[in-house]
C-alpha positions as CSV (number, residue, x, y, z in Angstrom):
1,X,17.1,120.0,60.8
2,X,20.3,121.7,62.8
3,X,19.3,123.5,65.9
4,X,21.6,126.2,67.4
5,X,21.3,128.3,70.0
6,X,21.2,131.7,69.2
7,X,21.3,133.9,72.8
8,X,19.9,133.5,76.2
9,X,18.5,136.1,78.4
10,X,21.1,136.9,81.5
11,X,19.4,138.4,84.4
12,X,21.9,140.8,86.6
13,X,21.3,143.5,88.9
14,X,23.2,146.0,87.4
15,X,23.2,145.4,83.1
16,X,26.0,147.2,82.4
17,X,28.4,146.3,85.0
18,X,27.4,142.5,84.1
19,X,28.1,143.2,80.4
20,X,31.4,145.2,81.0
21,X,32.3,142.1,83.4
22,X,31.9,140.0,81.3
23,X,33.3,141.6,78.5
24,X,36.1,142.4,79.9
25,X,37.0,139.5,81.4
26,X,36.2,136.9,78.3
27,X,38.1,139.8,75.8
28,X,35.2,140.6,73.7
29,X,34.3,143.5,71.8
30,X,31.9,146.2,73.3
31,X,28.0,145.1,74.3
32,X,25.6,147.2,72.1
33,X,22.4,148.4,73.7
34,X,19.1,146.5,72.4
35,X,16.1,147.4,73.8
36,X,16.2,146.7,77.1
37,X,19.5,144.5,77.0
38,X,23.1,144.8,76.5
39,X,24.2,141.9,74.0
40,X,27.8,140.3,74.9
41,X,28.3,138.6,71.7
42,X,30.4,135.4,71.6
43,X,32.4,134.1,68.7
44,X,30.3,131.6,67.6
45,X,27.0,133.8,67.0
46,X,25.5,133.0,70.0
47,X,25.0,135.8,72.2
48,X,24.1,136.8,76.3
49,X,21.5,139.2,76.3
50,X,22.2,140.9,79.7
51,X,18.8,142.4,81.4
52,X,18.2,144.5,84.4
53,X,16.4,142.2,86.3
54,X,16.3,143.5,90.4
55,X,17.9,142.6,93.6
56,X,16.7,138.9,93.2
57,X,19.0,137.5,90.3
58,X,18.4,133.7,90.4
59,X,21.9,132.0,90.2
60,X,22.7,129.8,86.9
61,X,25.6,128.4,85.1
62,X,27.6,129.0,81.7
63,X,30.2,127.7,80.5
64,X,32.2,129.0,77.8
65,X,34.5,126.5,75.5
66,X,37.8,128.5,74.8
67,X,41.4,127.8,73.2
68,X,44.5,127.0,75.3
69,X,45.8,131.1,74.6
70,X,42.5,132.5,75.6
71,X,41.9,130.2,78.5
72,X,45.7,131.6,80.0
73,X,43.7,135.3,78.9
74,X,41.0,135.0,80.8
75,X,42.9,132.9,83.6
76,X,45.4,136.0,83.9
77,X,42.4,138.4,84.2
78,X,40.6,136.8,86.8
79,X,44.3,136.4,88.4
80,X,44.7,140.4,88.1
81,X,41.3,141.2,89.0
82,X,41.9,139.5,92.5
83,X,38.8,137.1,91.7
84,X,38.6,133.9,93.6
85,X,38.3,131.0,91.1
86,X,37.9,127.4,92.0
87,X,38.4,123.7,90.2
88,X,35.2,122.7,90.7
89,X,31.2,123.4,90.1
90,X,30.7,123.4,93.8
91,X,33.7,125.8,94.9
92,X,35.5,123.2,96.9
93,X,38.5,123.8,95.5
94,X,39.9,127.8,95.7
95,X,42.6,128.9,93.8
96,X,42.9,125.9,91.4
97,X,42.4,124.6,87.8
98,X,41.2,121.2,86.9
99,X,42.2,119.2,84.1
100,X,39.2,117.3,83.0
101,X,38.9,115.1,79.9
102,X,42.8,116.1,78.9
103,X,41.6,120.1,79.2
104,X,42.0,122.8,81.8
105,X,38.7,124.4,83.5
106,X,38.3,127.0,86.5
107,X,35.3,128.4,87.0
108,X,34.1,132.2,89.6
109,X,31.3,134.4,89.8
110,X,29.7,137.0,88.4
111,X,29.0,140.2,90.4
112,X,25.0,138.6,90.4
113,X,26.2,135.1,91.7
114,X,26.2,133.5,88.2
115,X,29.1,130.4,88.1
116,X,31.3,131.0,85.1
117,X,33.2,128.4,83.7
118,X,36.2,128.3,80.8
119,X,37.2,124.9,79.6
120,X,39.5,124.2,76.9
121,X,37.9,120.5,76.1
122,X,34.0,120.0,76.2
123,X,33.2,117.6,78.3
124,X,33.5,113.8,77.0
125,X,36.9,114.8,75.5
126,X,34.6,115.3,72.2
């Protein structure tokens, strides 16, 4: 049997200033409206179903495998955008990239406090 992940739900305070972040910065196409979420769809039919979801957004992690061209994208629009970005999980290290596993990887944060990550290699070098 193959499993794959189809969406998970994103909590935010504000749904459509997380979608638009995140659609802007990553280059995707618009989020639809879907009941009560705003579906960023990525390019490998997995989607982020953003919800409105209160002041008390609990923080969590994704990580988004990307080419070398998109990675220096989404790099330059975090650059423009005046967002901090660090080389590391635990935002040790501001204003750097890290090349794990023969990749690149930076990872910031969402207006809610989510910790985005790009890498160009999944982890393993696999």
């Amino acid at each position: 049997m193959s499993v794959h992940l189809n969406h998970t739900i994103v909590p935010a305070r504000d749904r459509d200033e997380t979608a638009a972040f995140l659609v802007d910065l990553l280059g995707l196409e618009p989020a639809p409206v879907y009941g009560p979420f705003r579906v960023v769809s990525l390019g490998n039919d997995v989607s982020l179903d953003v919800v409105q979801a209160g002041a008390d957004v609990p923080s969590q992690h994704y990580a988004f495998l990307v080419g070398d061209e998109e990675f220096d994208q989404i790099w330059g629009r975090i650059k423009d955008r005046g967002l901090t970005y660090w080389a590391d999980p635990f935002h040790q290290e501001p204003g750097r990239i890290n090349t794990n596993d023969g990749g690149r990887g930076l990872y910031w944060s969402d207006p809610n406090g989510h910790n985005l990550e790009i890498i160009t290699v999944p982890y393993g070098g696999f």
